[in-house]
mmCIF file of the C-alpha atoms, coordinates in Angstrom:
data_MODEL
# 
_entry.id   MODEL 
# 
loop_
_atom_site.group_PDB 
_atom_site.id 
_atom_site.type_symbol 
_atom_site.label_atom_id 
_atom_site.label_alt_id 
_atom_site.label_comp_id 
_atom_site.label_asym_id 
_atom_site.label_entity_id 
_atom_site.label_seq_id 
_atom_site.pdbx_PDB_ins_code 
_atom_site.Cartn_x 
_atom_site.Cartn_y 
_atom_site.Cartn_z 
_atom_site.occupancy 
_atom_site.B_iso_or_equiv 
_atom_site.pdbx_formal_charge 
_atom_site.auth_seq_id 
_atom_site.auth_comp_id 
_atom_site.auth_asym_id 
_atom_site.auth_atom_id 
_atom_site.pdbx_PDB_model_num 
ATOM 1  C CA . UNK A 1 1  ? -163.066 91.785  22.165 1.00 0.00 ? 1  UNK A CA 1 
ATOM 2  C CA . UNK A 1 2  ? -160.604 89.864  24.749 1.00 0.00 ? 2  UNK A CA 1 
ATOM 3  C CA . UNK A 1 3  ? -158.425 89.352  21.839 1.00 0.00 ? 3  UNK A CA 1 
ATOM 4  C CA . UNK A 1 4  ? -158.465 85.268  22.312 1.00 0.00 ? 4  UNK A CA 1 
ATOM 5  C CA . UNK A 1 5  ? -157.663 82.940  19.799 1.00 0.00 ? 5  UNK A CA 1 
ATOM 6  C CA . UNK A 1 6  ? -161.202 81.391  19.227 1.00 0.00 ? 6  UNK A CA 1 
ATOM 7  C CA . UNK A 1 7  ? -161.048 77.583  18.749 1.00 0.00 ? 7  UNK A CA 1 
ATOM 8  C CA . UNK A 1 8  ? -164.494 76.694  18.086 1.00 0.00 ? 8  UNK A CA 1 
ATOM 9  C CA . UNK A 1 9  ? -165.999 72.710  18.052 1.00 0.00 ? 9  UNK A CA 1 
ATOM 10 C CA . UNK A 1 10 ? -168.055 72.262  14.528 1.00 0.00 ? 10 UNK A CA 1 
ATOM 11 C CA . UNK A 1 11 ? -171.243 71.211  15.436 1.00 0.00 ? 11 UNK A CA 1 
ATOM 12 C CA . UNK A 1 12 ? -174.612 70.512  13.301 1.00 0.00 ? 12 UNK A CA 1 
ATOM 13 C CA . UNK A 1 13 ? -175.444 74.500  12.933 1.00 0.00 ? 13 UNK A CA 1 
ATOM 14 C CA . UNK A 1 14 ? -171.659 76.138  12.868 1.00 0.00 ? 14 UNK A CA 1 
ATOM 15 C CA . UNK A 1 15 ? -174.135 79.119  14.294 1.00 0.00 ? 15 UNK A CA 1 
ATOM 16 C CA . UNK A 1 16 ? -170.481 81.663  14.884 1.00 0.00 ? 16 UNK A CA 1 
ATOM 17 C CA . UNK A 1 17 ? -170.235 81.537  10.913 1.00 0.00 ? 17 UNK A CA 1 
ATOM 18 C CA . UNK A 1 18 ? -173.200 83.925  10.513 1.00 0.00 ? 18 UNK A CA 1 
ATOM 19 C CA . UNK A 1 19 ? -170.254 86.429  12.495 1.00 0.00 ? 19 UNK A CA 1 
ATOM 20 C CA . UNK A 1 20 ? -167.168 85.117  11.436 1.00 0.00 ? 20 UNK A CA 1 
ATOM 21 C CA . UNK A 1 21 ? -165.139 83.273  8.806  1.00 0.00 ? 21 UNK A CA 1 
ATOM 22 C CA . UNK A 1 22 ? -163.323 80.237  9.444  1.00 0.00 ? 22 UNK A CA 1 
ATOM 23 C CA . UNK A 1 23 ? -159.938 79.941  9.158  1.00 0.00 ? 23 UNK A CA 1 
ATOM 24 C CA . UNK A 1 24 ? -159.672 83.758  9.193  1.00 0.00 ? 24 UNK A CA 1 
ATOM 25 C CA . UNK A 1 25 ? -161.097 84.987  12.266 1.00 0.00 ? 25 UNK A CA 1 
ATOM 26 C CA . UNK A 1 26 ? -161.313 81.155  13.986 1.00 0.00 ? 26 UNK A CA 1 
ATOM 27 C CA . UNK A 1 27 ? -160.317 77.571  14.164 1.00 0.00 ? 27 UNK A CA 1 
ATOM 28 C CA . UNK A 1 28 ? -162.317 74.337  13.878 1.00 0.00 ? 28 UNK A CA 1 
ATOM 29 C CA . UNK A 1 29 ? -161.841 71.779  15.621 1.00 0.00 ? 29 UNK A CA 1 
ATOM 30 C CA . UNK A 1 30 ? -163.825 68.428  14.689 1.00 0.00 ? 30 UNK A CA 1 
ATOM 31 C CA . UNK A 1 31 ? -163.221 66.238  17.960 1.00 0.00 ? 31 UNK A CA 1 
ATOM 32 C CA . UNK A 1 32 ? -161.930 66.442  22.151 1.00 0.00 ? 32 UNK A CA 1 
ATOM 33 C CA . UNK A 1 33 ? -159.310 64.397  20.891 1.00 0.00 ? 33 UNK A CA 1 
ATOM 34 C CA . UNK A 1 34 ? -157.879 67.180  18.367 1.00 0.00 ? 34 UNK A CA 1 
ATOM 35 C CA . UNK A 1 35 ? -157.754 69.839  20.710 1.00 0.00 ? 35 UNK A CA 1 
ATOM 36 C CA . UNK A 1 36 ? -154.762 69.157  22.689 1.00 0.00 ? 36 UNK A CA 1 
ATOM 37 C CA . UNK A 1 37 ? -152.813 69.301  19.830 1.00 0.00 ? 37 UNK A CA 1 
ATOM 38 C CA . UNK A 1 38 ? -154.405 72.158  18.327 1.00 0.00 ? 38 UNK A CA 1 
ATOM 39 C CA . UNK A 1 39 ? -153.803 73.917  21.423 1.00 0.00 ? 39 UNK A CA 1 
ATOM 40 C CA . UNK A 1 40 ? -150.153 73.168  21.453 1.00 0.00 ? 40 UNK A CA 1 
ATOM 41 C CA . UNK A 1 41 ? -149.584 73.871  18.082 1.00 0.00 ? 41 UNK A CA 1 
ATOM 42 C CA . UNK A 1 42 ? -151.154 77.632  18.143 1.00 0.00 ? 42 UNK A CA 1 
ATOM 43 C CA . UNK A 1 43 ? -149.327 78.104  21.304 1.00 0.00 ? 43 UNK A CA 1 
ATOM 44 C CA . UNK A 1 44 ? -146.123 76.924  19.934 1.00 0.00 ? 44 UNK A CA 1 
ATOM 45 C CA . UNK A 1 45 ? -146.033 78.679  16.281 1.00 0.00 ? 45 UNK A CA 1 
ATOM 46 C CA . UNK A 1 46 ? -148.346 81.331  17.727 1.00 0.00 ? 46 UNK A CA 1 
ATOM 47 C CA . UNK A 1 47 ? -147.186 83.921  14.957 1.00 0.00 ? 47 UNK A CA 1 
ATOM 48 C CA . UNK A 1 48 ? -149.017 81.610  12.299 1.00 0.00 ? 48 UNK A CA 1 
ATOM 49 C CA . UNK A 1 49 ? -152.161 82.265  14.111 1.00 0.00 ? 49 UNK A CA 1 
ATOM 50 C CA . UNK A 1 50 ? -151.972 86.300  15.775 1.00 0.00 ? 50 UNK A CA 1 
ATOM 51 C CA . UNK A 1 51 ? -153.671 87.600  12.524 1.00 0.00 ? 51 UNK A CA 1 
ATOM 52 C CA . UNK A 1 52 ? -157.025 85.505  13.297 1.00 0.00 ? 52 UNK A CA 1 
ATOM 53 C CA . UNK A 1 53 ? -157.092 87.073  16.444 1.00 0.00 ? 53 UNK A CA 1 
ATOM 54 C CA . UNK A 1 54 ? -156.588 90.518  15.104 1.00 0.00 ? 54 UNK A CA 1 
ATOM 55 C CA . UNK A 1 55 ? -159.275 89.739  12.242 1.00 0.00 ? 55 UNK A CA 1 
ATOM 56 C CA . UNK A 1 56 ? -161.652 88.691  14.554 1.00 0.00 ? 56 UNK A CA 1 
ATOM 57 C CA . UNK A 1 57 ? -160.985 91.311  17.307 1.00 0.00 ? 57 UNK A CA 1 
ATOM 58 C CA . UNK A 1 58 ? -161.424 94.262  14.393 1.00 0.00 ? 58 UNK A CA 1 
ATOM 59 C CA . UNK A 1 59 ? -164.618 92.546  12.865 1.00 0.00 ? 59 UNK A CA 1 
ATOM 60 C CA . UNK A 1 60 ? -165.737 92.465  16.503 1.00 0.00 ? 60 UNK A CA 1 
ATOM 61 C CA . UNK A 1 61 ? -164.968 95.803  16.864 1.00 0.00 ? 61 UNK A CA 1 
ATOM 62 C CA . UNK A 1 62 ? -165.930 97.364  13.996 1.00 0.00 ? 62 UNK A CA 1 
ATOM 63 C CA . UNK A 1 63 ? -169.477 95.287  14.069 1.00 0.00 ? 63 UNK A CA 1 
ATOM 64 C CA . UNK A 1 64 ? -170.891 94.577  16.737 1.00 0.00 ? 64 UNK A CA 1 
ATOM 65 C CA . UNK A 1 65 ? -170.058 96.603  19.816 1.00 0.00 ? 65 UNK A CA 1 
ATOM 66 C CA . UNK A 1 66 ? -173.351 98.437  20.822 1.00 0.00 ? 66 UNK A CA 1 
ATOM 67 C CA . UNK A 1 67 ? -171.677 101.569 18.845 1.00 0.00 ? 67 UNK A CA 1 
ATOM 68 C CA . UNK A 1 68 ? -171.309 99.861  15.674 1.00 0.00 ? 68 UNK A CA 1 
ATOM 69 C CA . UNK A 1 69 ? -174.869 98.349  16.085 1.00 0.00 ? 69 UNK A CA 1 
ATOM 70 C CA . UNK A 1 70 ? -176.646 101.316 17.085 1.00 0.00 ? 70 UNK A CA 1 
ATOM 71 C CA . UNK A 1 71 ? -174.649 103.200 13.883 1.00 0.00 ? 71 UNK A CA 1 
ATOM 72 C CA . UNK A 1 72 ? -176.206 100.738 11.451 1.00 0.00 ? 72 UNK A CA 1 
ATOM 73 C CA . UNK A 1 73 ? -179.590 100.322 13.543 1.00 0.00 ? 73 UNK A CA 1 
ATOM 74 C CA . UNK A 1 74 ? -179.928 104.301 12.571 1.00 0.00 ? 74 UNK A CA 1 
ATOM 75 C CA . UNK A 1 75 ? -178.458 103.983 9.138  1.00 0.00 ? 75 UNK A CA 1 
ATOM 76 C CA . UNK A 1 76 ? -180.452 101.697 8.091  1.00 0.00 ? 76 UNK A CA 1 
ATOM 77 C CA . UNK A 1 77 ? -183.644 103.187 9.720  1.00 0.00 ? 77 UNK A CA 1 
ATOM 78 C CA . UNK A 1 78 ? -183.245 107.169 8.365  1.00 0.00 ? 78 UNK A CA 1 
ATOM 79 C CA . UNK A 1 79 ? -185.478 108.569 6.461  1.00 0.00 ? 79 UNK A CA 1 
ATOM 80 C CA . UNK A 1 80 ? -184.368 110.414 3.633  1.00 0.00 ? 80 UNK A CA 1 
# 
């Protein structure tokens, strides 16, 4: 919800895919040594990369903020 570009290290259980997509609401980054440049290159062509941080900030959003959650925690609990 900060609206940040997310640049997120892959590790063993990629746990932030069970929220978001990669390459559409983050970035991987395999090593240390990538990040520099990954960092200067979203900072320097940053209008190749605003639209992951708006996909990410609306999924956010419209998800899981405790009004989303508590929508869908009642939705999915009402008895018809």
């Amino acid at each position: 919800l900060f609206k940040m570009l997310m640049l997120v290290k892959r590790d063993p259980w990629n746990a932030i895919e069970y929220f978001y997509e990669p390459g559409k609401d983050f970035i991987y980054f395999d090593s240390n040594d990538e990040l520099p440049d990954l960092i200067h290159e979203t900072t320097t062509n940053w209008e190749n990369y605003q639209h992951i941080v708006e996909n990410a900030y609306k999924k956010a959003y419209n998800n899981y903020t405790t009004d989303a959650l508590l929508d869908r925690m009642i939705e999915e609990t009402r008895i018809l």
